[in-house]
N, C-alpha and C positions, 0 to 999 in steps of 0.2 A: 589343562582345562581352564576356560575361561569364564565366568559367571557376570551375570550383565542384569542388575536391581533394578525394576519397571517403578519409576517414579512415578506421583500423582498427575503430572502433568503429560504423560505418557499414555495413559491407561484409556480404555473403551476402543483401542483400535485393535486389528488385524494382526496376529504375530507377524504374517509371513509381506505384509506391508510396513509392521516396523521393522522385520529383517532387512528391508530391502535399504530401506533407509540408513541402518546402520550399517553394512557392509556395500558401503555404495558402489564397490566395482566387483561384485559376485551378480555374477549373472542370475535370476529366476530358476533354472533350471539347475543351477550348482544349489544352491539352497532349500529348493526340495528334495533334490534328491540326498541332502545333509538330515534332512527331517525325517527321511525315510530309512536312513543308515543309523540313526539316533544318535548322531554325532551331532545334531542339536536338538537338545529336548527342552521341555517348560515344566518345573519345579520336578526334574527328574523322572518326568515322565514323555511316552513317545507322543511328540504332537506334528498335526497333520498340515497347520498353515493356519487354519480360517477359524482359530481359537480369540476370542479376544479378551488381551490381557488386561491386568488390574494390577494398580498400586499394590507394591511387594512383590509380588510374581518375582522368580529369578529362573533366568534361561542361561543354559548351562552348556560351552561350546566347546566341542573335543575338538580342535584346531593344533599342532603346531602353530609356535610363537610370528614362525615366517609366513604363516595361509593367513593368522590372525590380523597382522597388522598390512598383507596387501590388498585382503578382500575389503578393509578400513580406507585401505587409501594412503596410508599413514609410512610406507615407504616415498613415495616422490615426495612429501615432507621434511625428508630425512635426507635425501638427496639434494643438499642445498650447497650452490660455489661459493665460498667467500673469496672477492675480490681485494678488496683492502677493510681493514677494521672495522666495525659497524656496518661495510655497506652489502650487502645480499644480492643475490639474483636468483629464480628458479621461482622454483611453487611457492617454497616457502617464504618468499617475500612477501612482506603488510607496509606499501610505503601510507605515508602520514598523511592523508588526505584535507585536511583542517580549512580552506578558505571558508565553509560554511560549518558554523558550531548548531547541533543539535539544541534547538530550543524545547526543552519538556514542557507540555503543558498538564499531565499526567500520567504514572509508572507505579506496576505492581508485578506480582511475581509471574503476568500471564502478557499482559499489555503495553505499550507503549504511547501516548498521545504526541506528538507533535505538533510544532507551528513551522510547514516547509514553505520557505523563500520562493518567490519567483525566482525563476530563470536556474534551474535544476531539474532533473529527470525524477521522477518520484521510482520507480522501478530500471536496473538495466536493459537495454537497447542495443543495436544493435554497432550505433556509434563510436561505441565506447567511452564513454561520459563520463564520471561520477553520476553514480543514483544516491539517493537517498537510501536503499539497500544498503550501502557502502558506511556512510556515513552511520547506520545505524550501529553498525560490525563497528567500528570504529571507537563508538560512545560506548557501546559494554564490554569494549575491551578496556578502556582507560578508564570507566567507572569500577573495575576491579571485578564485574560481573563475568563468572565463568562459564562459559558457551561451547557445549559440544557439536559440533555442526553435524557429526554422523549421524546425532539421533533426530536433531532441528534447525535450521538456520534459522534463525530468526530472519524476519523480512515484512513489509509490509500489505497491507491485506487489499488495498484499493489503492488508482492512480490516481492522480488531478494533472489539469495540462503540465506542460514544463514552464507557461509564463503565467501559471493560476496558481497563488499561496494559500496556505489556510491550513485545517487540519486535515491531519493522515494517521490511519491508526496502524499500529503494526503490532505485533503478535511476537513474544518472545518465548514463547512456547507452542508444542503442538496444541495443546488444551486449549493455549488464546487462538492457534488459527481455525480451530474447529467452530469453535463458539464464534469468532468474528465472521466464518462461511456461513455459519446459519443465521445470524442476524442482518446478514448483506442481503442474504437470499430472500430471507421474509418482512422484511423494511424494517425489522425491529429497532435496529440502529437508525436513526433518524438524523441528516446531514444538510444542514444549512449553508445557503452562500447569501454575499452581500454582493452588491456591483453598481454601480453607475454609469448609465445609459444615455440617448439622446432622446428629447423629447419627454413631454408626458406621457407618463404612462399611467394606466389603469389595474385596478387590482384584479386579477384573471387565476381564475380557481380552475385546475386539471384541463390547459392549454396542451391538448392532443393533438399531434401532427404523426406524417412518416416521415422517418429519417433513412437516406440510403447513402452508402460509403458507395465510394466513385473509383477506389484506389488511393493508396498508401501514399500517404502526403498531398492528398488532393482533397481539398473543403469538401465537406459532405455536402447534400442538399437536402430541404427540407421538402415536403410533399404533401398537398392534402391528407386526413385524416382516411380519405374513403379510397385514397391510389394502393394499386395493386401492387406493388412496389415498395420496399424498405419495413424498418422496425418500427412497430410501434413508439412515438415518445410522448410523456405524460407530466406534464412540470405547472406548479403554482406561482404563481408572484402575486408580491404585496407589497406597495409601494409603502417604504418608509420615513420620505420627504421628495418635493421636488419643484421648482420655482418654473416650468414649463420647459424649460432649456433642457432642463439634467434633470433627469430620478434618479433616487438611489431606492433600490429595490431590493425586498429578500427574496430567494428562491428557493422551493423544495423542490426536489425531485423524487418523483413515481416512479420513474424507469432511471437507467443511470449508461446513459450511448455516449458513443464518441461524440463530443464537442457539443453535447446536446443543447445547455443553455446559450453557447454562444452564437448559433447557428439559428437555434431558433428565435430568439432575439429578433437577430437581423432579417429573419424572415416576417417577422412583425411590425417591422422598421422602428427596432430600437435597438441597433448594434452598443454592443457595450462600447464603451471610452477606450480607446487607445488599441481595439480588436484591430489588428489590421488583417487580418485571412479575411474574416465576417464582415465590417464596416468599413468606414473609410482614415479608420485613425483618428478621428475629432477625437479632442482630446481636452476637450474645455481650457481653462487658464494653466492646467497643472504638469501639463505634456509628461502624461505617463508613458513609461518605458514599456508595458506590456497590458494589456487586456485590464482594466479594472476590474478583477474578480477576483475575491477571497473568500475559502470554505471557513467561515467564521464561527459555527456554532455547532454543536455535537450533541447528543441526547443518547445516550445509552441504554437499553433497554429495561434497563431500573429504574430509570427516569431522574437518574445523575446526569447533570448539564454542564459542559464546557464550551471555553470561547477563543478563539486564539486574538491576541492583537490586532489590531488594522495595520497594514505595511504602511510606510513611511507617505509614501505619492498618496495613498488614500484618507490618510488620519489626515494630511496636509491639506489636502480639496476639501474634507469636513469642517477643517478651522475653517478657512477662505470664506464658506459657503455658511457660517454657523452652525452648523447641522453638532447636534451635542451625541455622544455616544447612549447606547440605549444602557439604563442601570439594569444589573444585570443581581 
C-alpha cells in the first residue's frame, strides 16, 4: 500500500482529476473502477471521484509495487541505455539546454516571472524548438527546486510571439495555474507592452476591430468592427514619446488574439519597427532583428507591479533617440 499526502498547493481539485494527473498512463476507466474496488480510497474511506480534496487529505493506493510505478510512468524511466559514461539515451535523458539563461524577474512557492528573449518559443510546438517550457524544467532543476511532474509540470500560463520578449508568467504549482487561469480569464492580471512604430501616432482608447485567422502561418486580417466575420479585438494605446517619424507607444490589451497588436497596428498604418509579416521592415537607424515589441510591465492582481528590462535594439533606439526610461 501506497499513501500519497495532498499538499496545499494541490488541494480544491477533483480526486479523480488529480488521479489522473498522477498516474498519467492509467487509463479513466482503470481508476474508477480502482475507486469502486476501494483499492483507492481517500483518508481510508470509499470515494467515488468528484470529492474535492484539501491540504492533508491522504489517499491510500492498494497497488503492487509493479501497477504502482507503470500506471506513474516511472518504468520507461528506469529503462535507460547507457552508451558510454555520462552519456544517456532513452526517456530518461535531460540533455543541457543552456544558450538561453532564465532571467527572474520574480519567484515564490506558486509562481514564476520572467524576462523571455526574442527569438524563442514561449510554449512547445510542433517544431521541436526549445520553449521556454524547457528552459523552465531546466532552472528548477539546477536551482535545487524539486519537481514532481506526475502531480504538476510546471509550465507557463500564456504565449508571446517567438520574435516578441517581455514578461511571461508561469505557474510552478497547480494552485499558481489555477489562480493564473482565473486571473487571465477575468483581466485581473493586467499586461503591458511597449513598441515602436511608424509615424505619429495618437492616443486611441478601446481601438475595436475583427480579427480572422486565414490558416496556420498565414498573417491574420484585420476587419471592420461591424464584419460578420472573425473575433472580436479590443486594444488601448498611449503614446509615450514620438518626433513624427517614430512613436513609441504602450499597449493594453482587452482581448488577447493571435498577433493582435501587431496586425492591428498595421491595419492603422502604424506597423511596428522591424515587423516584417505586418509592415515593411522600416526599421529606423537601429535595424532591429525582430518586431520592436516587448511585454514590459506586469500588474498583479494585488496591485504588485513588475517590469522586465528593454532588450538590447530597443534600450539602444532609446539612447539614439533620447527618450529616458519611465521611473518606475
Amino acid at each position: 500500500m501506497e499513501e500519497i499526502k495532498i499538499t496545499p498547493a494541490e488541494e480544491e481539485q477533483r480526486l479523480d482529476k488529480f488521479l489522473k494527473r498522477y498516474f498519467k498512463e492509467a487509463s479513466g476507466s482503470f481508476l474508477y473502477k480502482m475507486l469502486r474496488k476501494k483499492n483507492i480510497t481517500l483518508n481510508g474511506k470509499k470515494a467515488g471521484g468528484s470529492e474535492h480534496i484539501a491540504s492533508g487529505d491522504v489517499i491510500q493506493v492498494y497497488f503492487s509495487e509493479e501497477t504502482f510505478r507503470k500506471m506513474r510512468g516511472e518504468e520507461a524511466q528506469r529503462n535507460v541505455v547507457t552508451n558510454h559514461p555520462g552519456e544517456q539515451k532513452g526517456a530518461g535523458s535531460n540533455p543541457k539546454l543552456s544558450p538561453y539563461a532564465i532571467q527572474v524577474i520574480y519567484e515564490d512557492e506558486n509562481f514564476i516571472l520572467v524576462n523571455k528573449p526574442a527569438g524563442i518559443l514561449s510554449q512547445p510546438d510542433a517544431s521541436g524548438r526549445p520553449s521556454m517550457n524547457e528552459y523552465l524544467m531546466e532552472y528548477l532543476e539546477t536551482s535545487g527546486q524539486n519537481v514532481d511532474v506526475h502531480r504538476y509540470k510546471p509550465s507557463f500560463c500564456h504565449r508571446l510571439d517567438f520574435n516578441t520578449s517581455g514578461l511571461l508568467l508561469g505557474a510552478k504549482t497547480l494552485k499558481g495555474a489555477r489562480l493564473a487561469s482565473e486571473s487571465l480569464k477575468d483581466r485581473s492580471l493586467l499586461k503591458y507592452y511597449v513598441c515602436f512604430t511608424q509615424g505619429r501616432m495618437e492616443d486611441m482608447e478601446h481601438v475595436k476591430h475583427r480579427l480572422l485567422r486565414q490558416g496556420k502561418n498565414q498573417p491574420v486580417k484585420v476587419l471592420s468592427r461591424d464584419a460578420s466575420q472573425g473575433q472580436l479585438i479590443d486594444t488601448s494605446y498611449h503614446v509615450l514619446w514620438s518626433n513624427g517619424d517614430v512613436s513609441m507607444v504602450e499597449v493594453s490589451l482587452h482581448t488577447g488574439k493571435t498577433h493582435q497588436i501587431r496586425s492591428q497596428l498595421a491595419h492603422l498604418r502604424h506597423p511596428i519597427l522591424g515587423d516584417l509579416k505586418y509592415g515593411d521592415g522600416t526599421d529606423a537607424k537601429n535595424h532591429f532583428s525582430s518586431q520592436a515589441l516587448h511585454a514590459y510591465r506586469m500588474v498583479f492582481p494585488d496591485g504588485r507591479e513588475f517590469f522586465a528590462p528593454y532588450p538590447k535594439e530597443m534600450k539602444q533606439l532609446m539612447d539614439e533617440l533620447g527618450i529616458k526610461e519611465r521611473s518606475r
